[in-house]
C-alpha positions as CSV (number, residue, x, y, z in Angstrom):
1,X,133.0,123.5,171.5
2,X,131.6,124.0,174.9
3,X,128.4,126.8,175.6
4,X,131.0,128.4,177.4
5,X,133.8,128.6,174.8
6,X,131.0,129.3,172.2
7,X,129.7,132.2,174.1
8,X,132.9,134.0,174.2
9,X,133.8,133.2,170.7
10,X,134.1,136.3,168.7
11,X,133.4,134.6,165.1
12,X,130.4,132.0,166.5
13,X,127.4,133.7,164.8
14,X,130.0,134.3,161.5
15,X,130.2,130.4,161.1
16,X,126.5,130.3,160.5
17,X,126.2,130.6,156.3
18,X,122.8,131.9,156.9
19,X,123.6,135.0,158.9
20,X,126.3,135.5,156.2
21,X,124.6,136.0,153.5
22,X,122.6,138.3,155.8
23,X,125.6,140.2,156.7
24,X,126.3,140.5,152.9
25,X,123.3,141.5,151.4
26,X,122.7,144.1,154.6
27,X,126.6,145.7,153.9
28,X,125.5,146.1,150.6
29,X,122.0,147.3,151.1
30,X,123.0,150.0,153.6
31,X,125.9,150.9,151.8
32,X,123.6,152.1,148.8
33,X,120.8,153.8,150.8
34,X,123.9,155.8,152.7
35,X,125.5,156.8,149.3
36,X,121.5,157.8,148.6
37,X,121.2,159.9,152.1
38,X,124.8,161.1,151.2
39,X,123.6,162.4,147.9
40,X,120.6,164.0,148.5
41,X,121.7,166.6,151.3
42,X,124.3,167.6,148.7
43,X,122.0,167.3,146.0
44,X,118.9,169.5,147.6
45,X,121.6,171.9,149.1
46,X,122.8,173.0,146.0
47,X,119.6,173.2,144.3
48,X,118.0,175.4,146.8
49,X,121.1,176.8,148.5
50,X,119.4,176.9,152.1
51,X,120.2,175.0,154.8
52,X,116.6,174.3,156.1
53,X,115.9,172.6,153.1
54,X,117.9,170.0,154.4
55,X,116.0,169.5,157.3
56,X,113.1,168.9,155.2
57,X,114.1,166.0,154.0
58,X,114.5,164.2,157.0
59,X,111.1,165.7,157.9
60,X,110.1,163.8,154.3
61,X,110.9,160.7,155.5
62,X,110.4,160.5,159.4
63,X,106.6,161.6,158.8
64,X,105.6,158.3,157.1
65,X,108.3,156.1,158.8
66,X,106.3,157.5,162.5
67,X,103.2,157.4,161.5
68,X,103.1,154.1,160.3
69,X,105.2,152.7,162.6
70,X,103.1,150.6,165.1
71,X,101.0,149.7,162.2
72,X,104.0,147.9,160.4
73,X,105.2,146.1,163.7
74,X,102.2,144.2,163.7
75,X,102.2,143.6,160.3
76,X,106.0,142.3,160.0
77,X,104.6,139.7,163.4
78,X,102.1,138.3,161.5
79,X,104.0,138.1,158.2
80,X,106.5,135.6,156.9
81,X,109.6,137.7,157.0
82,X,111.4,137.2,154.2
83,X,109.8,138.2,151.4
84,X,109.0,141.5,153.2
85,X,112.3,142.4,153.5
86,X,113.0,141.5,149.8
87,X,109.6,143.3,148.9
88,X,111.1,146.5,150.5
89,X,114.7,146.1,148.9
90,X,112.8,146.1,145.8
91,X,110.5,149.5,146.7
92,X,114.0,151.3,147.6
93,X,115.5,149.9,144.2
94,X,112.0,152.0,142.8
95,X,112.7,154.9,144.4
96,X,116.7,155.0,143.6
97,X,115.6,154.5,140.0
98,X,113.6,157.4,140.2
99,X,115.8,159.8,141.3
100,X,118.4,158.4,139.1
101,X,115.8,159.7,136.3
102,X,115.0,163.2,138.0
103,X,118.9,163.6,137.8
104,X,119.4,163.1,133.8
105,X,119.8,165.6,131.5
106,X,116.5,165.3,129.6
107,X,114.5,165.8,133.3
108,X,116.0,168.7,133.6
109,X,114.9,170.2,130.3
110,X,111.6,170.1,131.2
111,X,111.7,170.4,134.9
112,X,113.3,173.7,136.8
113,X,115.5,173.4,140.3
114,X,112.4,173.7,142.7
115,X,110.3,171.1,141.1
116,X,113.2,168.6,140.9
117,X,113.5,169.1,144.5
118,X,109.8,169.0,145.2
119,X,110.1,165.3,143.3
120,X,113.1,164.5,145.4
121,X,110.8,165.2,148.9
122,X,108.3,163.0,147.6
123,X,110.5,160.3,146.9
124,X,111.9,160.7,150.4
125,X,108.8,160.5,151.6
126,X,108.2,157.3,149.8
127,X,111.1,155.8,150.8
128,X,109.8,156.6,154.8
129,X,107.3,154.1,154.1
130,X,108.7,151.7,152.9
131,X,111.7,151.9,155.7
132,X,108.5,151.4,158.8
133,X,108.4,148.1,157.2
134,X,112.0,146.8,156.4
135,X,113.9,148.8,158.5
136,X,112.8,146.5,161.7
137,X,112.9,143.4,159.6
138,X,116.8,143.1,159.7
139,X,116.8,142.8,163.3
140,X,113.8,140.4,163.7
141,X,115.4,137.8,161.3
142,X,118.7,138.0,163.1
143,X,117.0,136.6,165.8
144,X,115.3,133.6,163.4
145,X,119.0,132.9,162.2
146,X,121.3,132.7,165.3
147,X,120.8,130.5,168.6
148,X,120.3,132.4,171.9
149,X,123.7,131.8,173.2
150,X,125.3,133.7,170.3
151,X,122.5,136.3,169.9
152,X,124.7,138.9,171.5
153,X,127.7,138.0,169.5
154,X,125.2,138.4,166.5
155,X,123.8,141.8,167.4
156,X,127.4,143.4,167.7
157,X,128.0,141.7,163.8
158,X,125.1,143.1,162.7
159,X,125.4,146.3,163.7
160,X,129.2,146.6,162.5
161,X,128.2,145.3,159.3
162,X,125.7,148.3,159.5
163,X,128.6,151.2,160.5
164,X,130.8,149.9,157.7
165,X,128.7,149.9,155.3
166,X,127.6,153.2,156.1
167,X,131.1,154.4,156.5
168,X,131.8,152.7,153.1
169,X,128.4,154.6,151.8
170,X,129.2,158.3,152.7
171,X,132.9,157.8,151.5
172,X,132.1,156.1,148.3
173,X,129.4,158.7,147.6
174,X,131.4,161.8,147.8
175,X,134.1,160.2,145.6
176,X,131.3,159.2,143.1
177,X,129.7,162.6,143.1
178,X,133.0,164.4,142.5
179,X,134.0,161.9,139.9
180,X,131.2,160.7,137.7
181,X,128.4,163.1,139.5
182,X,124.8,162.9,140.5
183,X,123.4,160.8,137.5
184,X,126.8,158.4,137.6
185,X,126.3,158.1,141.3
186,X,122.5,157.3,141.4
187,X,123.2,154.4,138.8
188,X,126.0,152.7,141.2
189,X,123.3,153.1,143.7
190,X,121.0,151.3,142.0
191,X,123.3,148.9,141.2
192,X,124.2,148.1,144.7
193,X,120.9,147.8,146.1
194,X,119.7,145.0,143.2
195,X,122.8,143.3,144.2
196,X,121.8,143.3,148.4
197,X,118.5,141.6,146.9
198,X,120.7,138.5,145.4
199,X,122.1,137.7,148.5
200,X,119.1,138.1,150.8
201,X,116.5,136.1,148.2
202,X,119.1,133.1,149.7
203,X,117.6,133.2,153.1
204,X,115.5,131.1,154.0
205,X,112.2,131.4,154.4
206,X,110.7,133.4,158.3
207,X,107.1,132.4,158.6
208,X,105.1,134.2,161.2
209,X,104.9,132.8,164.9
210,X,101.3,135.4,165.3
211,X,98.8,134.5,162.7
212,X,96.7,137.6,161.3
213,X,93.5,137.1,162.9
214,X,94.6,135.8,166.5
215,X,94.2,139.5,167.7
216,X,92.8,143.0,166.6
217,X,95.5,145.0,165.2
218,X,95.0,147.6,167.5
219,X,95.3,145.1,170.4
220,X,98.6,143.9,169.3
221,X,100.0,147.0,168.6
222,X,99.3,148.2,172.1
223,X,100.8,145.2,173.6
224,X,104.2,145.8,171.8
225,X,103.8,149.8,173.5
226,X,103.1,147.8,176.8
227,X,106.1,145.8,176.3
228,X,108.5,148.6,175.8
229,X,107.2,150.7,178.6
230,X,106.8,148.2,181.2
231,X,110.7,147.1,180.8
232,X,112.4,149.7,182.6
233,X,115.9,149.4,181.6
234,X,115.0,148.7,177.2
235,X,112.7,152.2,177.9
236,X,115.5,154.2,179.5
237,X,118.0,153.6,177.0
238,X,115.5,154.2,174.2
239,X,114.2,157.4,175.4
240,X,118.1,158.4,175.9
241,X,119.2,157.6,172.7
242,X,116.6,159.4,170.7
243,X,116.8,162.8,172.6
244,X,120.8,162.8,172.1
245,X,120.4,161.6,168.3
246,X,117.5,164.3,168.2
247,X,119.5,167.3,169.8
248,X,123.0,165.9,168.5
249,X,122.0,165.4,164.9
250,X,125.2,167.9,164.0
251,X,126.1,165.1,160.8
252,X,122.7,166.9,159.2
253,X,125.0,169.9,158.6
254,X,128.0,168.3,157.3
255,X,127.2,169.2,153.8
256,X,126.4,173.2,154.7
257,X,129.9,173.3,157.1
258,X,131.8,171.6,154.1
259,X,130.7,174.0,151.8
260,X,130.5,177.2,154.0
261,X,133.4,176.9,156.5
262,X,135.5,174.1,156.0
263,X,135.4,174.9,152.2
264,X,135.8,171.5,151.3
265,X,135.7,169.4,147.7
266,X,133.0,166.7,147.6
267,X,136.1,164.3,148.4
268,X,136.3,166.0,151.6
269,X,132.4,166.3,152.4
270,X,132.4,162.7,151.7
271,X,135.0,161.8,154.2
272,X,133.8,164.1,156.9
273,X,130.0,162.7,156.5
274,X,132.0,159.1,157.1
275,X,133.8,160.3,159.9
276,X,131.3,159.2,162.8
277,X,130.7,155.8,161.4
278,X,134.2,155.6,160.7
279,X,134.2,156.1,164.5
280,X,131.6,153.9,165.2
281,X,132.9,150.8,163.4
282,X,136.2,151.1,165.3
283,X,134.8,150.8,168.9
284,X,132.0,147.8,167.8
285,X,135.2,145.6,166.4
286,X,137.2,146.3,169.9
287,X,133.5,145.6,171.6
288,X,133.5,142.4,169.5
289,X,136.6,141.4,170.8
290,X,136.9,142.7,174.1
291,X,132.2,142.7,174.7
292,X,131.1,145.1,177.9
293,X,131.3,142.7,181.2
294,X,129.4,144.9,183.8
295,X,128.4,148.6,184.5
296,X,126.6,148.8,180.6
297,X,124.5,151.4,182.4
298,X,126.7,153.7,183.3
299,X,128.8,153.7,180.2
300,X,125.9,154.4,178.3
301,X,125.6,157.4,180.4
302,X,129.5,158.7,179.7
303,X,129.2,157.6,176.0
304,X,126.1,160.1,175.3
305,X,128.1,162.8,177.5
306,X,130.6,162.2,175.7
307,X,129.2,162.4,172.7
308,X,127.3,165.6,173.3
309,X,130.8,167.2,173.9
310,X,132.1,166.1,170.7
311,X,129.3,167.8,168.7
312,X,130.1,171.0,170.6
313,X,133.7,170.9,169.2
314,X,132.8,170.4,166.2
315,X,130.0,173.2,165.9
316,X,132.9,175.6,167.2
317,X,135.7,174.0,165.0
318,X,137.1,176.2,161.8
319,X,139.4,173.4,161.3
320,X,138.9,170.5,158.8
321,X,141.0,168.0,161.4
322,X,139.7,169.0,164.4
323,X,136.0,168.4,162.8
324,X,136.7,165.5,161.7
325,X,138.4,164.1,164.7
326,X,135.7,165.7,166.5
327,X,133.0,163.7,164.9
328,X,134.8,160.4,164.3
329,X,135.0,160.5,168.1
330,X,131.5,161.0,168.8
331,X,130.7,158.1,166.6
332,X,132.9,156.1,168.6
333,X,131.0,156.9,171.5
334,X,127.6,156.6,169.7
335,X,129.0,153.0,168.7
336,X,128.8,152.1,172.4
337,X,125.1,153.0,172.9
338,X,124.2,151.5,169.7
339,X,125.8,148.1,170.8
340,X,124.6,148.2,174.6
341,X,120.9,149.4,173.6
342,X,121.0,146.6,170.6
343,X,121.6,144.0,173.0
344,X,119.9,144.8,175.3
345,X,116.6,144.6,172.7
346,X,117.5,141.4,171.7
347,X,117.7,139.8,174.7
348,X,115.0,140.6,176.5
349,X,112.3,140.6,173.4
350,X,110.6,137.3,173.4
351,X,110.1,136.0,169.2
352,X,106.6,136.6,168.6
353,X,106.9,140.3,169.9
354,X,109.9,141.5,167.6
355,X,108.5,143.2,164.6
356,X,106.5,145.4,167.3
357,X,109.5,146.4,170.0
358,X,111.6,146.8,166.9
359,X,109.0,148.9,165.2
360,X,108.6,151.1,168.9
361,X,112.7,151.0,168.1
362,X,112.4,152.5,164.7
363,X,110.1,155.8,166.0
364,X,112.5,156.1,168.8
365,X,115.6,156.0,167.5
366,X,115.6,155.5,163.9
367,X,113.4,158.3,163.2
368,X,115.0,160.5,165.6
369,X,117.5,160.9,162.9
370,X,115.3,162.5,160.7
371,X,113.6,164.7,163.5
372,X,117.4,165.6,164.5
373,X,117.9,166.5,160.9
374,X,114.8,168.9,160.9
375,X,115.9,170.4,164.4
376,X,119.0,171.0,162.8
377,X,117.9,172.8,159.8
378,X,115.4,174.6,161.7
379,X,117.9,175.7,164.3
380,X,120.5,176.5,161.7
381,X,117.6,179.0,160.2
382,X,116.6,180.2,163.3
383,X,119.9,180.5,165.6
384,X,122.6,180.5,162.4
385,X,124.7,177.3,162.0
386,X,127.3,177.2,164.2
387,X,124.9,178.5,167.4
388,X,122.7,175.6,166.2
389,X,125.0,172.8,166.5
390,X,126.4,174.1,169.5
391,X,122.8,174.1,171.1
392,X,122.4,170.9,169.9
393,X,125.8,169.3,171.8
394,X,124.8,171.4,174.8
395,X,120.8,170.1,175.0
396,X,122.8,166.4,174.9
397,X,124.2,167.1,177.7
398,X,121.0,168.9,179.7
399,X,119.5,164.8,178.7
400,X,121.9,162.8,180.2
401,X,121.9,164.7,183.5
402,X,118.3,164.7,183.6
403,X,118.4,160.6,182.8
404,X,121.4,160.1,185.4
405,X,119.0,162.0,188.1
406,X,115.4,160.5,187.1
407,X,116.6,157.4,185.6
408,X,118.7,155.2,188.5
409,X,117.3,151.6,187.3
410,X,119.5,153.0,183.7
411,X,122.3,153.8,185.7
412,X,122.6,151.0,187.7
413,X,121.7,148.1,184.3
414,X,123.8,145.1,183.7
415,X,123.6,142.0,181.8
């Protein structure tokens, strides 16, 4: 096959058995900590019956996973890869097994509502550690697996292996909580993520291209912040992607509009929970197919608009349908950003800078889900829920003006 042919071949990082068995292990890995996230916002919500208290768990989680950030990019550069991800799959499958113990029966003779969910925020909190250091680690060993010339092709893989699994996660987790409840949900979860560590312990081993020692920790870190801010166009659609995720973050209040206006089952919260990803993975297998050829920037621009409208509609909908329509469109439009600001990081990092751009990733975008989740409760407390979301979809909106105005290198991005 020519460069050319291999290029444009849709299934050319797929024939790599490597990168399968990463695409395995990460379905199933995500899949599980979804079915987690799913659970605990319907878990906390009916144990405290407030809405903030939902926004404190992403608070639980993005405190740690900030704050330790830059520290765990240099860390994952100067580490052999491998066994840190499997390391931190084995941390999660902790912290699933304890919450699968707060959840029984015999816990909850001895322990009351508010200090079962004082134990769940701690256990969110742990799990925000251990996610600075594997969260990143998936995307630096794609880059150890596939050639250059099919790096793209990889990244759009990867992250629909990501949006299916996580579509697969919020569905399956609302079934399971209906059906075999909290403690019978908490033990598939567990069961999942010891399964993701069979298939990953077949990788092959990432050594480290920085040796510890070669520079001062706080030297490297700094040069990863250097990196990110000095390339104009990785910066601009970074920054854009974590103020829409922070103000858009309307998926935080699925389990309170399920509940207390759609007046749905756990099958229903469940679906609607899935409906962005369900969304998402739609557009990234036409974008595998059919990838973007020119004017990325701009799309990227329309997409968050877009997406900012669709959270609006939903914040205003009474109507199961129309909500979920609503958000299963935004994640359709979210699934474009994700793909053009994935790409984008992958090819212009160079190898020995990965675990510290994709760390600077993680604060930015990953734990603007969790900041978006505390906006959201906090707004919901302050404002009332459906003012909150709306303000949410609006401030979206404000963002991508002001990044279409101040932003024209953004606009104007190819590759």
């Amino acid at each position: 096959m020519t460069d050319e042919l291999q290029k444009h071949d849709p299934f050319a990082s797929v024939k790599i058995e490597e990168f399968r068995y990463l695409l395995a292990g990460r379905f199933i890995f995500i899949m599980g900590l979804r079915m987690m996230g799913t659970l605990v916002g319907w878990w906390i919500y009916h144990l405290t019956n407030e809405a903030f208290a939902i926004g404190l768990v992403g608070l639980s989680e993005v405190i740690p996973a900030v704050s330790l950030a830059l520290y765990a990019g240099h860390v994952i550069d100067t580490s052999e890869k491998r066994w840190m991800l499997l390391r931190g799959v084995l941390l999660y499958f902790t912290c699933a097994a304890v919450l699968l113990a707060l959840s029984t029966d015999f816990t909850k003779q001895y322990l009351g509502n508010h200090a079962i969910a004082l134990c769940i925020y701690l256990v969110i909190f742990c799990t925000g550690i251990i996610r600075s250091f594997t969260g990143p680690v998936f995307n630096v060993i794609l880059a150890y697996i596939v050639p250059k010339d099919t790096l793209q092709n990889a990244t759009t893989w990867s992250q629909g292996t990501w949006l299916a699994a996580s579509v697969s996660g919020h569905a399956l987790g609302g079934l399971l909580i209906a059906y075999v409840g909290i403690t019978g949900t908490l033990t598939a979860i567990t069961i999942f993520i010891l399964t993701a560590f069979l298939f990953l312990f077949r990788l092959n081993k990432k050594p480290a291209l920085t040796e510890r020692g070669e520079k001062r920790t706080w030297e490297s870190v700094k040069e990863g912040l250097r990196f990110v801010f000095k390339t104009k166009e990785l910066l601009g659609a970074v920054s854009l992607d974590m103020f829409a995720v922070l103000f858009g973050g309307a998926v935080a209040m699925v389990p309170v509009y399920a509940t207390a206006i759609l007046h749905v089952s756990p099958v229903g919260y469940g679906w609607l929970n899935a409906a962005a990803d369900i969304g998402s993975i739609c557009i990234v297998i036409l974008l595998t197919a059919f990838p973007l050829r020119k004017h990325q920037g701009k799309t990227l621009l329309f997409a968050v608009a877009g997406f900012g409208a669709c959270i609006i509609i939903f914040g205003l909908s009474k109507l199961y349908l129309l909500s979920f329509l609503a958000l299963m469109i935004s994640g359709m439009l979210d699934g474009v950003s994700v793909v053009v600001r994935g790409t984008i990081m992958q090819l212009k990092t160079p190898d020995n800078m990965r675990g510290r751009v994709m760390s600077v990733n993680g604060m930015f975008i990953n734990s603007s889900n969790e900041l978006g989740q505390f906006e959201s409760g906090l707004a919901a407390k302050l404002m009332g829920n459906i003012p909150s979301v709306v303000f949410g979809g609006c401030m979206t909106l404000l963002v991508v003006i002001i990044t279409w105005i101040k932003a024209p290198s953004l606009r104007k991005m190819e590759y």
